[in-house]
C-alpha positions as CSV (number, residue, x, y, z in Angstrom):
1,X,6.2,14.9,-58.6
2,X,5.8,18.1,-56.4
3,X,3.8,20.4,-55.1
4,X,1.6,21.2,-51.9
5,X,0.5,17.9,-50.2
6,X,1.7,15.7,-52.8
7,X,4.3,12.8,-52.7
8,X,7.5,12.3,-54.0
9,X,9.6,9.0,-54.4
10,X,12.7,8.9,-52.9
11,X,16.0,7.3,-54.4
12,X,15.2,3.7,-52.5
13,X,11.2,4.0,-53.8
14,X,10.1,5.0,-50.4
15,X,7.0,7.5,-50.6
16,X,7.4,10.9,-48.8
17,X,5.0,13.5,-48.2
18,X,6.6,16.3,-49.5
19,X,7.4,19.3,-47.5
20,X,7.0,16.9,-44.3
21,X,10.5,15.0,-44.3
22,X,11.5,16.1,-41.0
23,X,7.7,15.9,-39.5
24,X,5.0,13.9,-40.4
25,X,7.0,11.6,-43.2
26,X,9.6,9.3,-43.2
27,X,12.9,9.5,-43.6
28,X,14.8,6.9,-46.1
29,X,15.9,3.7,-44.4
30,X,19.5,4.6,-44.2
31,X,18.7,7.6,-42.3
32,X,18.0,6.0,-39.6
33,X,18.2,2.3,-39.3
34,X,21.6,1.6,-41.0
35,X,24.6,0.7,-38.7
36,X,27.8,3.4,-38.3
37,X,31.0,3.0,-38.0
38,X,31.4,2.9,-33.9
39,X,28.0,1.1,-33.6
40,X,28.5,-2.2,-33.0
41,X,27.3,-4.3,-31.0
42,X,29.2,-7.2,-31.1
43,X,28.5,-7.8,-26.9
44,X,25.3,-9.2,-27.7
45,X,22.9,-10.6,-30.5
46,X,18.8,-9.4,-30.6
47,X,18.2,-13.2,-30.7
48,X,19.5,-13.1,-27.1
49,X,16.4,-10.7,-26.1
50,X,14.1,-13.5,-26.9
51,X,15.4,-16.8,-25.8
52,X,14.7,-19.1,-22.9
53,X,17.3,-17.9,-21.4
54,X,16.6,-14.2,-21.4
55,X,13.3,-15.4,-19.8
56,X,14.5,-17.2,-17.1
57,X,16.9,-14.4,-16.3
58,X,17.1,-11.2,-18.1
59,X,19.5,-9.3,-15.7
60,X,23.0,-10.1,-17.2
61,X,21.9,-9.5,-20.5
62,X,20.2,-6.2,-19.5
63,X,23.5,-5.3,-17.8
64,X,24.9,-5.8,-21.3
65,X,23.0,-3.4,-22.6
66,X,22.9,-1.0,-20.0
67,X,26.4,-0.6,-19.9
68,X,27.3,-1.0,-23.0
69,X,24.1,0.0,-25.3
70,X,21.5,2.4,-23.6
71,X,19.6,2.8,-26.6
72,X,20.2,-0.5,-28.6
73,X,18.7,-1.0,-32.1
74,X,16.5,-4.4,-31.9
75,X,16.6,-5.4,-35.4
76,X,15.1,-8.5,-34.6
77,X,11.9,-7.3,-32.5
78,X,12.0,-3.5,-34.5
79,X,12.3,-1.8,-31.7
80,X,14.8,0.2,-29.1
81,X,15.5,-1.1,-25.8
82,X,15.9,2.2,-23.6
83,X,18.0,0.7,-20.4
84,X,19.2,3.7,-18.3
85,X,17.1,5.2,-15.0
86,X,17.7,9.0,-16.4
87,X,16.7,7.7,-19.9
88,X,13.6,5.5,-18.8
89,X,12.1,8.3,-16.9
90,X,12.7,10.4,-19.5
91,X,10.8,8.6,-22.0
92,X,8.1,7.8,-19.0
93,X,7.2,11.3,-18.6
94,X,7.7,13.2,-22.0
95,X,3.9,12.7,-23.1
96,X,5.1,15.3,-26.2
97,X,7.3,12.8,-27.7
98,X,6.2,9.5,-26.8
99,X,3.0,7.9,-26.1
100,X,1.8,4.8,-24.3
101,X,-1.1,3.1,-26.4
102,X,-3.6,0.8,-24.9
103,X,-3.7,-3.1,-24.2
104,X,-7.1,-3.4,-26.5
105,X,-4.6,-2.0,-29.2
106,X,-2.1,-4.1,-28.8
107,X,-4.7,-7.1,-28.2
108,X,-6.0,-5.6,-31.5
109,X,-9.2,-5.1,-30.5
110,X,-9.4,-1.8,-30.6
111,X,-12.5,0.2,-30.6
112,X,-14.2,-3.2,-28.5
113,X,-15.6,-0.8,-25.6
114,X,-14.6,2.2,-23.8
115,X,-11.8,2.6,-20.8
116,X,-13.5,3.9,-17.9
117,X,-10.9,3.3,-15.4
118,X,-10.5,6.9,-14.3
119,X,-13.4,7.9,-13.3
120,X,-13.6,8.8,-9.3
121,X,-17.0,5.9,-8.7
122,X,-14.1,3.2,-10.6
123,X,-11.0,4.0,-8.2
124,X,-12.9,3.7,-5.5
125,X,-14.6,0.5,-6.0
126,X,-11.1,-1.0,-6.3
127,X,-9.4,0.8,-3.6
128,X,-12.5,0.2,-0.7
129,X,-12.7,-3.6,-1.9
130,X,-9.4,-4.5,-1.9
131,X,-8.7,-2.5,1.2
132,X,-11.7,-4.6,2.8
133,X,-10.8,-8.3,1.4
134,X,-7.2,-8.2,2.2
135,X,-7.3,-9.7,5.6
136,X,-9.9,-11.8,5.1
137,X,-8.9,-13.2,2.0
138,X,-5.2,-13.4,3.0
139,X,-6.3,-15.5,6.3
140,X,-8.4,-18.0,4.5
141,X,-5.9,-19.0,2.0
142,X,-3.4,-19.6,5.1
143,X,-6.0,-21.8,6.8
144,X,-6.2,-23.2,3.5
145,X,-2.5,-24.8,4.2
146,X,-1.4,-24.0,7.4
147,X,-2.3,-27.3,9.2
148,X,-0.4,-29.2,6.2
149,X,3.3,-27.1,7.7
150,X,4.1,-26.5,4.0
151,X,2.8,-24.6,0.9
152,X,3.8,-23.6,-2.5
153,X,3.5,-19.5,-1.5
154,X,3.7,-18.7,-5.3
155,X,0.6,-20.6,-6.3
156,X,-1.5,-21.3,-2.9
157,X,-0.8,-17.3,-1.6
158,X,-0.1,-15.2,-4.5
159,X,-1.8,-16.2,-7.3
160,X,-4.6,-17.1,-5.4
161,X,-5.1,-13.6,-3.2
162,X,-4.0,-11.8,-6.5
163,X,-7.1,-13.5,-8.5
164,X,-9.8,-13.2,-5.1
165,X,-9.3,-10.0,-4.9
166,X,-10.4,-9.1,-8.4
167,X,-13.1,-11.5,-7.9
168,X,-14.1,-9.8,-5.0
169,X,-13.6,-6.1,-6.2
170,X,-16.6,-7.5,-9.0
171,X,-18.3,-8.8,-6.4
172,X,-18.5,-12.2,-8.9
173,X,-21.2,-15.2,-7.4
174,X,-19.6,-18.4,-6.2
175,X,-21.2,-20.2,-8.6
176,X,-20.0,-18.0,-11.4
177,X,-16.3,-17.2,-10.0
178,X,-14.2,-19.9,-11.6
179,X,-15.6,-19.4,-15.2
180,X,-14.8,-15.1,-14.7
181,X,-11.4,-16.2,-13.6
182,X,-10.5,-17.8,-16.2
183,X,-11.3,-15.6,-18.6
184,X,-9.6,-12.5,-16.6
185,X,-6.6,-14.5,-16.9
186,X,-7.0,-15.4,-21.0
187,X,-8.1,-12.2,-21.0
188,X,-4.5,-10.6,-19.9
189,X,-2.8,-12.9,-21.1
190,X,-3.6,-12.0,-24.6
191,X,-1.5,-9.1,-24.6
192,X,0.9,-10.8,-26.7
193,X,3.4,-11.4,-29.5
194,X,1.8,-14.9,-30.1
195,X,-1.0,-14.6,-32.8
196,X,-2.3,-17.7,-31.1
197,X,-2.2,-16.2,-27.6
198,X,-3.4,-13.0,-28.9
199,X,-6.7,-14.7,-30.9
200,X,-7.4,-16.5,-27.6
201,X,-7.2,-13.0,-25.8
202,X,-10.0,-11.8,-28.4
203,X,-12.1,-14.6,-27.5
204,X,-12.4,-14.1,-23.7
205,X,-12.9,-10.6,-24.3
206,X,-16.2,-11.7,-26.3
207,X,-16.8,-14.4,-23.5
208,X,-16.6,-12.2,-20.7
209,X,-18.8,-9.3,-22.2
210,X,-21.3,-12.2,-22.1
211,X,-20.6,-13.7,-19.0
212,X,-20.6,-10.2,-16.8
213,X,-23.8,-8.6,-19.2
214,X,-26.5,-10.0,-16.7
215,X,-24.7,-8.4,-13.8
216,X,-24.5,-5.1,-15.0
217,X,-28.4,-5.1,-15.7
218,X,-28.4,-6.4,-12.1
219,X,-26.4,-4.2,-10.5
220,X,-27.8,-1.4,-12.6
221,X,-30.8,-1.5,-11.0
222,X,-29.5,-2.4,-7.6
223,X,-26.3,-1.0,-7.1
224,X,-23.6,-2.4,-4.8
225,X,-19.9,-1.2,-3.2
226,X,-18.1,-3.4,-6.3
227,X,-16.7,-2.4,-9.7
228,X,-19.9,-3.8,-11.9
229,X,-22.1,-1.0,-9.9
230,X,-19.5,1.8,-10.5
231,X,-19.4,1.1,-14.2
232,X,-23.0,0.4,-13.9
233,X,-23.7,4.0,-12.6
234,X,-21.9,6.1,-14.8
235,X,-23.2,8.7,-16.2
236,X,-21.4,9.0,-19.6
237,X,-22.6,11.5,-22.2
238,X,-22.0,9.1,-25.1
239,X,-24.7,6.6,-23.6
240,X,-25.2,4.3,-20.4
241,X,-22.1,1.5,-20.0
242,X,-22.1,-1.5,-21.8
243,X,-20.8,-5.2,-21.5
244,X,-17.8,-4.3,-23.4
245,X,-16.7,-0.8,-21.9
246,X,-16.5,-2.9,-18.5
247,X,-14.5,-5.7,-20.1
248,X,-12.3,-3.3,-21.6
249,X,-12.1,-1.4,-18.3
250,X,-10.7,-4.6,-16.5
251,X,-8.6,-5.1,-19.7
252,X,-6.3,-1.9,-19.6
253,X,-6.4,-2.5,-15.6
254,X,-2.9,-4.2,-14.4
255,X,-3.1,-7.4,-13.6
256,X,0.6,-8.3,-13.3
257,X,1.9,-6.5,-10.2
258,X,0.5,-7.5,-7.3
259,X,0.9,-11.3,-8.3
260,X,4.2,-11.2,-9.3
261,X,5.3,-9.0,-6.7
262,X,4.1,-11.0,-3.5
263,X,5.3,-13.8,-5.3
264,X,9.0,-12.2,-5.7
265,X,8.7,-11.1,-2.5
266,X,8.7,-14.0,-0.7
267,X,11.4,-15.9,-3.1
268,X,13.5,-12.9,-1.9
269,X,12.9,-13.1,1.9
270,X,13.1,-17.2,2.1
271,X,16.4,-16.9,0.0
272,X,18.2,-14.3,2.0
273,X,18.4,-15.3,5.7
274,X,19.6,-11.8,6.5
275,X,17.3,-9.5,4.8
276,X,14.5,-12.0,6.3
277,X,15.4,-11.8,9.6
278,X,15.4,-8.1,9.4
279,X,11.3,-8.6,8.9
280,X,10.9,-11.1,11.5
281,X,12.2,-9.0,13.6
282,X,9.8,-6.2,13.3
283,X,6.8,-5.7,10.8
284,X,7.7,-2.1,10.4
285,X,10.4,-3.3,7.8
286,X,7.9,-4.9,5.7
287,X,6.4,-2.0,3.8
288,X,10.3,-1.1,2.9
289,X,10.4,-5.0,1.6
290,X,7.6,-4.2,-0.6
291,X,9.1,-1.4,-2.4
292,X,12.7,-2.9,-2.7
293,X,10.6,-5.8,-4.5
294,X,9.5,-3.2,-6.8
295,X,13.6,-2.4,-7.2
296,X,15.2,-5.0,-7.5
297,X,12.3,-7.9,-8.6
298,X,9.8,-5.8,-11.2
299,X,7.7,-8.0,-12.6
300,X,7.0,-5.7,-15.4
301,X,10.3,-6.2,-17.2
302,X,10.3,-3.0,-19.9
303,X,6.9,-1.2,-21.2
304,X,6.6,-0.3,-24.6
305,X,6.2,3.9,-25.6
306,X,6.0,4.7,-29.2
307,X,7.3,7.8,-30.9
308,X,4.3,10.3,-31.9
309,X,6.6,11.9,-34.9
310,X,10.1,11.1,-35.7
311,X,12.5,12.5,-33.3
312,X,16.2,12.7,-32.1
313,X,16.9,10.7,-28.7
314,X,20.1,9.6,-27.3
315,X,22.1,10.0,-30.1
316,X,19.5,7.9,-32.4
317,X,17.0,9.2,-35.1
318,X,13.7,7.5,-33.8
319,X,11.3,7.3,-36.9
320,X,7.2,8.1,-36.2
321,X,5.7,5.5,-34.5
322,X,9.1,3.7,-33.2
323,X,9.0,1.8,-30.2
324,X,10.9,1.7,-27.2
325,X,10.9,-0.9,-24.7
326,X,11.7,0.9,-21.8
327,X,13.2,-1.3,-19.3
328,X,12.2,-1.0,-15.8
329,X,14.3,-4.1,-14.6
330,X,17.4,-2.4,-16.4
331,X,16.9,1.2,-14.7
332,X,16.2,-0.4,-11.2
333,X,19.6,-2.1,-11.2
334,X,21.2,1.2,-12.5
335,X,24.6,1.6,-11.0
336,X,24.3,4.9,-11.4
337,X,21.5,5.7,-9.0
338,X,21.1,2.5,-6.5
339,X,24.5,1.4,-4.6
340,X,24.6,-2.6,-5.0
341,X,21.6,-2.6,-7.6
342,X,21.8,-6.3,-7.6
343,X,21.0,-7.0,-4.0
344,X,17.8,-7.2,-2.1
345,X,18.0,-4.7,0.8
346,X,15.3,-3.9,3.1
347,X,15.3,-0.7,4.1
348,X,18.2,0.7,1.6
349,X,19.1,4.3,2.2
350,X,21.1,4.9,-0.5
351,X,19.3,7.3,-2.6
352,X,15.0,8.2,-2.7
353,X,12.7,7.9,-5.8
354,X,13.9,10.1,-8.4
355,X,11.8,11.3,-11.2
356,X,13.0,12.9,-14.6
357,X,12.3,16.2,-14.0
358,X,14.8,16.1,-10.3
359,X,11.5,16.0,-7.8
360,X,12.5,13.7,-4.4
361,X,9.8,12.2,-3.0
362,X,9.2,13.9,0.6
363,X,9.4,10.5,2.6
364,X,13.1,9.9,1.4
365,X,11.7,5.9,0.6
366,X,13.9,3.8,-2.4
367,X,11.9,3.2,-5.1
368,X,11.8,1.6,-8.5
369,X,9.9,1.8,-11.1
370,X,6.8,-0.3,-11.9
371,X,5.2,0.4,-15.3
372,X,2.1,-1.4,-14.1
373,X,1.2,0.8,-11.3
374,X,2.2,4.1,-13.0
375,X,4.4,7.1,-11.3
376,X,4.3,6.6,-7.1
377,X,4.1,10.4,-6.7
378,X,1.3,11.1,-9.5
379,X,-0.8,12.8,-6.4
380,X,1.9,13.4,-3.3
381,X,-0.6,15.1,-1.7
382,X,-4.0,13.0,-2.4
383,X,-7.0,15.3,-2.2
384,X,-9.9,14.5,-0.6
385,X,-12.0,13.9,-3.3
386,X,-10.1,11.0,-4.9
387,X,-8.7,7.2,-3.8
388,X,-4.6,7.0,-3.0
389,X,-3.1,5.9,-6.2
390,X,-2.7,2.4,-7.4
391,X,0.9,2.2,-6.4
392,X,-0.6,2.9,-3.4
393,X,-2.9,1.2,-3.4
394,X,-0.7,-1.7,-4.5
395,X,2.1,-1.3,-2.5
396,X,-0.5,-1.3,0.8
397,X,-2.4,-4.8,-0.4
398,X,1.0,-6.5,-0.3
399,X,2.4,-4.9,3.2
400,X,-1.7,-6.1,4.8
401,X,-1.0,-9.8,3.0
402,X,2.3,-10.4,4.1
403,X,1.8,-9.3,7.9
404,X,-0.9,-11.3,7.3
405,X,1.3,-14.5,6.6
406,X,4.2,-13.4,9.2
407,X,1.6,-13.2,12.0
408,X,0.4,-16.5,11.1
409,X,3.4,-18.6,10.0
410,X,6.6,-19.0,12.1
411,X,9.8,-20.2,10.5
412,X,9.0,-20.0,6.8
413,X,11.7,-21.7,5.3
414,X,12.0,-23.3,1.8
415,X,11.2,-26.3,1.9
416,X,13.8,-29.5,2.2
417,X,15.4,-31.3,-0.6
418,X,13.9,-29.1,-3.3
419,X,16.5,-27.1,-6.0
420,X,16.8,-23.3,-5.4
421,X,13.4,-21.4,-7.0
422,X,13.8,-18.4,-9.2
423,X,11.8,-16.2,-11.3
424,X,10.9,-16.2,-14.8
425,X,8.6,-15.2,-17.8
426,X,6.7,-18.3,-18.9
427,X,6.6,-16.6,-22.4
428,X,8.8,-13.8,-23.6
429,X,7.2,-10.5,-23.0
430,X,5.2,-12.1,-20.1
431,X,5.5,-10.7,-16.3
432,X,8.6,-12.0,-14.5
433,X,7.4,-13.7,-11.5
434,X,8.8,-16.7,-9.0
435,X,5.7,-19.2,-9.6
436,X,6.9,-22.0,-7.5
437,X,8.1,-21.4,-4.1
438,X,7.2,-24.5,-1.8
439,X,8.2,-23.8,1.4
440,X,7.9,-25.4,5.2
441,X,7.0,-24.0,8.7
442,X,5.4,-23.8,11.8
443,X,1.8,-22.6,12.7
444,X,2.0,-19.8,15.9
């Protein structure tokens, strides 16, 4: 059948808006999912891209692809895996063609409450409370251990600073903290493939609405310096903020980062003598060891864009709606931009943060990407009337925490007899992160 706004069938029975094949419909299947002559990919399977072994150490196979497959066809997952640093900021920044969609989306709970994470009174909140915790927190978690002359730096340091400083940046009660805690951490974690996972994600999202409701009434009529009193304060035209728009705040906020990157931090600098010794040696070098963990050890692995309409990308036909994993850990490691992309080097010169459109950064710094935090140069120039950004803000946490820890520590080595740590997802799709790392040393 034709005419205006009706549909036809096409030869495989697939329905087609007509007049809309190239635009808002769909092409037929073999258009753009079937396999040519000079596509294949013989050098690797999509079951590799989610096994245990993937998850433990994606790198080699992300190589694979890299080299081999820049925009390889998942069948498996139904998706594209976008591996190049040219490509991945492309995709990154072209908001005409591809779009990022939320967390409560992908959590399905879209719809639950409303994202207030940009407003000015929000960035603040977390910017001036982490900036204020950091030392303090950082110090008591070392006094914590320090007398014991060992640790485990992934679970006692990072996942612990990571988690007080959201506590602190809600300004949570002692009494209450361990139950909010856990239910950030379902919370997050919910983000996932696993329906089980996911349904559990759901639930603390209805948990912590109720948990946190009698502190926005509280800090609604006493305000405070923390995020509950930002939210609290709002004034939003569709209504006063709710239980659920603060819970879905603190859903699409990232969580990942500044765990996993303290944590891969430190797995770097206790496993390379050399690159250590360049830190010890002066504190300066530490900020340029935070952002060659954000090269080299991501622990964002690839963040997902989706097609708004169908359209024609590195020589495939992405239908509407199509996702693309973009893959930070594959772009950092780009031979083509970063000289030795596999090693961890402090203060690498080689070549400054690049974005798709050929702007350098004006402080000449190496870069990667972290999905996470967003772009590093969003605001170069950060006006007055606005926080630094979050990779900022981030990067600036973990430079304060580790100073922290050198000051404090002296030869932080891993400790003896135990086998060589390393990073990995616990589940596929989860932040890659070291999450043992016991070490030994001496108090100054």
């Amino acid at each position: 059948m034709t005419g205006s706004g009706l549909t036809v069938i096409g030869a495989n029975g697939v329905a087609i808006p007509e007049g809309t094949r190239g635009d808002a419909g769909f092409r037929t299947y073999e258009v753009f999912q079937r396999e040519r002559v000079g596509q294949s990919t013989a050098k690797i399977k999509p079951a590799q891209l989610v096994s245990r072994e993937f998850a433990d150490d994606p790198y080699p196979l992300l190589a694979i692809l890299r080299e081999n497959y820049p925009c390889y066809r998942d069948w498996l997952n139904n998706c594209f895996w976008i591996t190049r640093y040219n490509d991945v900021t492309s995709v990154f920044t072209d908001d005409a063609n591809f779009e990022t969609r939320s967390k409560a989306w992908r959590l399905g709970i879209e719809g639950f409450g409303r994202d207030l994470r940009a407003a000015l009174p929000v960035l603040a909140a977390q910017a001036n409370a982490w900036d204020a915790s950091v030392g303090r927190l950082a110090e008591a978690a070392i006094a914590d251990f320090a007398a014991r002359g060992e640790a485990d730096l992934a679970t006692e340091f990072a996942a612990r600073l990571n988690m007080q400083l959201w506590l602190a940046m809600l300004d949570v009660p002692e009494e209450s903290a361990p139950q909010v805690a856990a239910l950030l951490w379902r919370l997050h974690r919910g983000v996932s493939w696993d329906p089980r996972v996911r349904l559990d994600g759901i639930a603390a999202a209805q948990e912590l609405a109720a948990e946190l409701a009698p502190l926005l009434e509280v800090r609604r009529q006493v305000p405070g310096g923390d995020l509950i009193s930002a939210v609290a304060g709002l004034e939003l035209a569709d209504g006063p903020a709710q239980p659920k728009d603060l819970v879905a705040t603190l859903l699409e906020m990232d969580f990942e980062t500044l765990h996993g990157a303290l944590a891969n931090l430190w797995l770097a600098l206790v496993t390379d003598a050399e690159e250590f010794e360049k830190v010890r040696g002066d504190l300066w070098y530490v900020k340029l060891a935070v952002l060659e963990t954000f090269r080299h050890s991501t622990p964002v692995i690839a963040a997902p864009r989706f097609a708004r309409h169908e359209v024609e990308r590195f020589g495939r036909l992405i239908p509407r709606g199509g996702l693309l994993l973009c893959s930070a850990a594959a772009a950092n490691r780009d031979p083509r931009i970063f000289a030795n992309p596999d090693r961890f080097i402090v203060g690498r010169k080689d070549i400054c943060h690049r974005e798709a459109r050929g702007q350098y950064r004006a402080d000449g710094l190496a870069m990667g990407m972290t999905p996470g935090l967003g772009p590093p140069t969003e605001h170069p120039a950060v006006p007055e009337d606005r926080p630094r950004s979050l990779y900022a803000l981030t990067r600036d946490v973990l430079v304060a925490a580790s100073k922290t820890l050198l000051e404090a520590l002296d030869d932080v080595a891993l400790a003896d007899g135990v086998e060589r740590p390393r990073a990995s997802c616990r589940r596929i799709g989860e932040m890659h992160a070291c999450w043992r790392l016991p070490v030994r040393f001496r108090t100054r």
